[in-house]
C-alpha positions as a Markdown table, in Angstrom:
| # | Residue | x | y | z |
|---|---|---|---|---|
| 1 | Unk | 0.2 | -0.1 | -12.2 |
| 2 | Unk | 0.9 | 0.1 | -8.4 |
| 3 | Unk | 0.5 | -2.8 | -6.6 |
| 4 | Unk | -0.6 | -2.3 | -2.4 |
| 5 | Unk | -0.2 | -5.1 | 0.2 |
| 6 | Unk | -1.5 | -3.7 | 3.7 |
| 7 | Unk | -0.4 | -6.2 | 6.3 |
| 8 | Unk | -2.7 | -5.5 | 9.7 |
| 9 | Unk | -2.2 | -7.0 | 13.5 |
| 10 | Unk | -5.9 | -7.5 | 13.4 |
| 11 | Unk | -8.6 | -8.0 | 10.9 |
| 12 | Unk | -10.6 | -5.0 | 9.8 |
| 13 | Unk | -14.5 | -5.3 | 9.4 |
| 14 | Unk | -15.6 | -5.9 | 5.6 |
| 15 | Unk | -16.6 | -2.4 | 6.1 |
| 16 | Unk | -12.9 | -1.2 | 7.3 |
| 17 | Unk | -11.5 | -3.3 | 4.9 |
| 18 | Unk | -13.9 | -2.1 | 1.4 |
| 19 | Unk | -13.0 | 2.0 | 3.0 |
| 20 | Unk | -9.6 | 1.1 | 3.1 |
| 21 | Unk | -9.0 | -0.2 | -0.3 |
| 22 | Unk | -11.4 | 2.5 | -1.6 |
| 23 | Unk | -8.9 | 5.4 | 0.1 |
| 24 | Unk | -5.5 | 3.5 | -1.3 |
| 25 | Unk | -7.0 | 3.6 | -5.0 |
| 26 | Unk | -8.4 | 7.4 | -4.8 |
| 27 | Unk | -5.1 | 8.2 | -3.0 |
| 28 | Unk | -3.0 | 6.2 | -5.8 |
| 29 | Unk | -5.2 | 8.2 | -8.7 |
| 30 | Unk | -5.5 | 10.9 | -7.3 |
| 31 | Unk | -2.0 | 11.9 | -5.8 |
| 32 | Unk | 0.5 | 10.0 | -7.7 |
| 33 | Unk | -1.7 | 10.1 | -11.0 |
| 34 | Unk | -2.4 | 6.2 | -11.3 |
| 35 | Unk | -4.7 | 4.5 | -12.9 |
| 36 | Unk | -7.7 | 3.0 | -11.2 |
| 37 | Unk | -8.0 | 0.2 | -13.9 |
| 38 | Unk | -4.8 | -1.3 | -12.6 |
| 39 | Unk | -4.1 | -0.4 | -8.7 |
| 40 | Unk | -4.4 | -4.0 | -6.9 |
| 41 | Unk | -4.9 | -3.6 | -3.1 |
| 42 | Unk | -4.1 | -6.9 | -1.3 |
| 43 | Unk | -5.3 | -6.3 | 2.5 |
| 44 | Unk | -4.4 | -9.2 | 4.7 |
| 45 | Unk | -4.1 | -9.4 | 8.7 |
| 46 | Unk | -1.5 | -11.6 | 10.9 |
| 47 | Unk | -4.7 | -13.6 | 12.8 |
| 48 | Unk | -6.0 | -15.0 | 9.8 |
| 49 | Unk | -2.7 | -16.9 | 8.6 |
| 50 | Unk | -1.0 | -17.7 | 12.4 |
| 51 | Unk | -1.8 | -15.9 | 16.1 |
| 52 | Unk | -1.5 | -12.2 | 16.3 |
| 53 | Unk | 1.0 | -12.2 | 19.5 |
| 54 | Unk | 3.5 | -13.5 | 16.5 |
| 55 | Unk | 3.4 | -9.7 | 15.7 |
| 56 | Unk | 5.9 | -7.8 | 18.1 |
| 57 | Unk | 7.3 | -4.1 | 18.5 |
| 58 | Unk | 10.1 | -4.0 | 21.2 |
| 59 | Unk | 9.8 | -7.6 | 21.3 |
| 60 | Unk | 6.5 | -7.7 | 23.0 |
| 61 | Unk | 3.1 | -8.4 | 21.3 |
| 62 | Unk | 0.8 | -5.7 | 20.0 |
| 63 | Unk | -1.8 | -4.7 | 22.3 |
| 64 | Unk | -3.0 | -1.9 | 19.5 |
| 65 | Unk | -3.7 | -2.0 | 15.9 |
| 66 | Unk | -0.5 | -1.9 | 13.6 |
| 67 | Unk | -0.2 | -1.8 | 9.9 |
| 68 | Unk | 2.9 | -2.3 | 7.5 |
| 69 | Unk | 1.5 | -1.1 | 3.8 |
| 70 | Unk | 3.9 | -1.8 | 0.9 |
| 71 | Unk | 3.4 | 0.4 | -2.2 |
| 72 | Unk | 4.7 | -0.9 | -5.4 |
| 73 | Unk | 5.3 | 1.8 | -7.8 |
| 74 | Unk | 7.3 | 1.9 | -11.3 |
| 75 | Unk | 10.9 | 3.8 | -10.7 |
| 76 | Unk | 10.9 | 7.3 | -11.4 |
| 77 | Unk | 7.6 | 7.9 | -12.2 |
| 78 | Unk | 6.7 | 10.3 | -9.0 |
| 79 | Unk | 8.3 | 13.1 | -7.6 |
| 80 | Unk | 9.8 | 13.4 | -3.5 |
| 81 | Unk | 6.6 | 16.0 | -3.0 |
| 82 | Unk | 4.1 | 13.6 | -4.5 |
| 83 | Unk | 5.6 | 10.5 | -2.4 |
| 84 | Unk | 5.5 | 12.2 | 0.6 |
| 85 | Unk | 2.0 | 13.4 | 0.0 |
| 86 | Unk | 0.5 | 9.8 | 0.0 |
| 87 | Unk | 2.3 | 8.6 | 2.6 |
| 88 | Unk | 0.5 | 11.5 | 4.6 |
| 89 | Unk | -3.0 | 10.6 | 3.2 |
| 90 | Unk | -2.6 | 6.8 | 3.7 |
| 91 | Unk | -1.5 | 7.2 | 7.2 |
| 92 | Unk | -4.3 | 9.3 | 7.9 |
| 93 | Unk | -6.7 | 6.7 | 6.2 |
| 94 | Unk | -5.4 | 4.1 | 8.3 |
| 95 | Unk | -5.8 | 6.0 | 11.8 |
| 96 | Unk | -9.4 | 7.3 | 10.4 |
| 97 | Unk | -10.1 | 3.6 | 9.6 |
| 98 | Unk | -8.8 | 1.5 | 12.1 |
| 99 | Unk | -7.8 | 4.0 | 15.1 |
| 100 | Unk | -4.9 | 5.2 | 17.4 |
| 101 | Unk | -1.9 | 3.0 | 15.5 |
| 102 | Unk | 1.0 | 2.0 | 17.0 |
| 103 | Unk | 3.8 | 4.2 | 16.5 |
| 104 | Unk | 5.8 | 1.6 | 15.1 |
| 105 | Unk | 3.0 | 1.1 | 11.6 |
| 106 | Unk | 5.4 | 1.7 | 8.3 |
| 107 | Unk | 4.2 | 2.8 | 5.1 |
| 108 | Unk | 6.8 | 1.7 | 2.6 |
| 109 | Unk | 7.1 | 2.8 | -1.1 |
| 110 | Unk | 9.4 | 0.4 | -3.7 |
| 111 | Unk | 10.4 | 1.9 | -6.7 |
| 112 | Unk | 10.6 | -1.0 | -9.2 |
| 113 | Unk | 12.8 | -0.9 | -12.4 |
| 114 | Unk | 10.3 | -0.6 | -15.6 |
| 115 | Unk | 11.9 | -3.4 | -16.9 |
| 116 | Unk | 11.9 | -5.6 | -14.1 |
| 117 | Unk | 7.8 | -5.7 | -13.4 |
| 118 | Unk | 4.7 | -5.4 | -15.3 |
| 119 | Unk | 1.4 | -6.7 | -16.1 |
| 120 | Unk | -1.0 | -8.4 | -19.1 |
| 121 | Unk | 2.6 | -10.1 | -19.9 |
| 122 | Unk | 4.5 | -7.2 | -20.9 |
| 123 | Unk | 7.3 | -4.6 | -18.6 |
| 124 | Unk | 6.4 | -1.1 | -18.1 |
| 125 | Unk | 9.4 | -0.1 | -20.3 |
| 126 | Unk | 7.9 | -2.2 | -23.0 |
| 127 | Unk | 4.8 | 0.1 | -22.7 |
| 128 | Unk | 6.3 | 3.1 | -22.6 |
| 129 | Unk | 9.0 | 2.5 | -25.2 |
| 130 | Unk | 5.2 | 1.3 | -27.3 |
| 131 | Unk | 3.8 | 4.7 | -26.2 |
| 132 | Unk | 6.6 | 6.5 | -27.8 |
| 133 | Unk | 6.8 | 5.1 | -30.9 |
Protein backbone atom coordinates (compact mmCIF):
# COMPACT_ATOMS: atom_id res chain seq x y z
CA UNK A 1 0.00 0.00 0.00
CA UNK A 2 2.69 2.56 -0.88
CA UNK A 3 1.69 5.89 -0.92
CA UNK A 4 4.00 8.46 -3.65
CA UNK A 5 3.93 12.34 -3.40
CA UNK A 6 6.28 13.77 -6.17
CA UNK A 7 6.69 17.40 -5.44
CA UNK A 8 8.18 19.27 -8.90
CA UNK A 9 9.62 23.05 -9.33
CA UNK A 10 7.49 23.13 -12.48
CA UNK A 11 4.42 21.51 -13.77
CA UNK A 12 4.77 18.57 -16.00
CA UNK A 13 2.52 18.29 -19.25
CA UNK A 14 -0.64 15.91 -18.62
CA UNK A 15 1.45 13.74 -20.72
CA UNK A 16 4.71 13.98 -18.27
CA UNK A 17 2.54 13.79 -15.51
CA UNK A 18 0.11 10.35 -16.82
CA UNK A 19 4.11 8.69 -17.79
CA UNK A 20 5.24 9.63 -14.54
CA UNK A 21 2.65 8.03 -12.37
CA UNK A 22 2.52 5.10 -14.87
CA UNK A 23 6.60 4.47 -14.17
CA UNK A 24 6.08 4.99 -10.09
CA UNK A 25 3.31 2.17 -10.11
CA UNK A 26 5.19 -0.44 -12.61
CA UNK A 27 8.36 0.46 -10.57
CA UNK A 28 6.41 0.02 -7.11
CA UNK A 29 4.93 -3.57 -8.60
CA UNK A 30 7.38 -4.46 -10.18
CA UNK A 31 10.61 -3.89 -7.99
CA UNK A 32 9.36 -3.79 -4.48
CA UNK A 33 6.42 -6.39 -5.26
CA UNK A 34 3.40 -3.96 -4.57
CA UNK A 35 0.30 -4.03 -5.53
CA UNK A 36 -1.08 -1.94 -8.28
CA UNK A 37 -4.69 -1.96 -6.74
CA UNK A 38 -3.36 0.23 -3.92
CA UNK A 39 -0.16 2.50 -5.01
CA UNK A 40 -1.60 6.18 -4.81
CA UNK A 41 0.71 8.67 -6.72
CA UNK A 42 0.02 12.26 -5.75
CA UNK A 43 2.09 14.49 -8.29
CA UNK A 44 1.97 18.16 -7.42
CA UNK A 45 4.33 21.18 -8.56
CA UNK A 46 5.42 24.47 -6.36
CA UNK A 47 3.79 27.00 -9.28
CA UNK A 48 0.43 25.72 -8.84
CA UNK A 49 0.07 26.40 -4.99
CA UNK A 50 2.52 29.77 -4.61
CA UNK A 51 5.62 31.14 -7.20
CA UNK A 52 8.29 28.74 -8.18
CA UNK A 53 11.29 31.19 -7.14
CA UNK A 54 9.88 30.03 -3.40
CA UNK A 55 11.85 26.77 -4.41
CA UNK A 56 15.67 27.35 -3.71
CA UNK A 57 18.95 25.12 -3.75
CA UNK A 58 21.98 27.16 -2.24
CA UNK A 59 19.51 29.71 -1.43
CA UNK A 60 18.91 30.81 -4.95
CA UNK A 61 15.82 29.91 -7.07
CA UNK A 62 15.76 27.00 -9.43
CA UNK A 63 16.52 27.87 -12.96
CA UNK A 64 16.15 23.80 -13.85
CA UNK A 65 13.58 21.21 -13.07
CA UNK A 66 13.84 19.69 -9.49
CA UNK A 67 11.86 16.94 -7.88
CA UNK A 68 11.54 15.83 -4.16
CA UNK A 69 9.48 12.26 -4.37
CA UNK A 70 8.42 10.70 -0.98
CA UNK A 71 7.77 6.91 -0.99
CA UNK A 72 5.64 5.62 1.70
CA UNK A 73 6.22 2.01 2.22
CA UNK A 74 5.20 -0.43 5.30
CA UNK A 75 8.51 -1.12 7.64
CA UNK A 76 10.34 -4.10 6.76
CA UNK A 77 8.64 -5.21 4.01
CA UNK A 78 11.70 -4.63 1.29
CA UNK A 79 15.16 -5.45 1.30
CA UNK A 80 18.51 -2.63 1.07
CA UNK A 81 18.95 -4.23 -2.73
CA UNK A 82 15.33 -3.85 -3.63
CA UNK A 83 15.28 -0.03 -2.11
CA UNK A 84 18.12 0.92 -3.78
CA UNK A 85 16.83 -0.55 -7.06
CA UNK A 86 13.80 1.81 -7.26
CA UNK A 87 15.47 4.69 -6.25
CA UNK A 88 17.70 4.02 -9.42
CA UNK A 89 14.51 3.41 -11.75
CA UNK A 90 12.61 6.47 -10.36
CA UNK A 91 15.48 8.76 -10.80
CA UNK A 92 15.92 7.58 -14.24
CA UNK A 93 12.11 8.06 -14.84
CA UNK A 94 12.25 11.46 -13.67
CA UNK A 95 15.39 12.67 -15.88
CA UNK A 96 13.73 10.50 -18.94
CA UNK A 97 10.48 12.50 -18.12
CA UNK A 98 11.22 15.83 -17.30
CA UNK A 99 15.08 16.25 -18.27
CA UNK A 100 18.61 17.30 -16.88
CA UNK A 101 17.49 17.57 -12.86
CA UNK A 102 19.13 19.51 -10.58
CA UNK A 103 21.60 17.78 -8.63
CA UNK A 104 19.96 18.68 -5.60
CA UNK A 105 16.22 16.38 -6.60
CA UNK A 106 15.83 13.74 -3.47
CA UNK A 107 14.06 10.54 -3.69
CA UNK A 108 13.05 9.69 -0.16
CA UNK A 109 11.73 6.31 1.14
CA UNK A 110 9.77 6.22 4.82
CA UNK A 111 9.42 3.03 6.30
CA UNK A 112 6.14 3.31 8.27
CA UNK A 113 5.35 1.05 11.34
CA UNK A 114 2.40 -1.65 10.20
CA UNK A 115 0.60 -0.49 12.92
CA UNK A 116 0.82 3.05 12.64
CA UNK A 117 -0.70 3.37 8.80
CA UNK A 118 -3.20 1.61 6.66
CA UNK A 119 -6.00 1.79 4.47
CA UNK A 120 -10.09 0.69 4.03
CA UNK A 121 -9.97 1.50 7.97
CA UNK A 122 -7.80 -1.13 9.13
CA UNK A 123 -3.38 -1.21 9.90
CA UNK A 124 -1.22 -3.28 7.83
CA UNK A 125 -0.46 -5.36 10.98
CA UNK A 126 -4.13 -5.93 11.24
CA UNK A 127 -3.93 -7.52 7.77
CA UNK A 128 -1.25 -9.41 8.15
CA UNK A 129 -1.86 -10.74 11.63
CA UNK A 130 -5.71 -11.58 9.46
CA UNK A 131 -3.52 -13.26 6.69
CA UNK A 132 -1.90 -15.50 9.18
CA UNK A 133 -4.64 -16.71 10.94
Amino acid sequence: MPYIDLRLSRTPTTEQAARLAEGITDAMAQLMGKRRAVTAVHIASDDKRADASLWTIAAVPVTQPTAYLDVKITQGTNTPEEKAALIARLDRLLRDTLGELAEASYILIHEVSADAWGYAGRTQAARKLEASQ
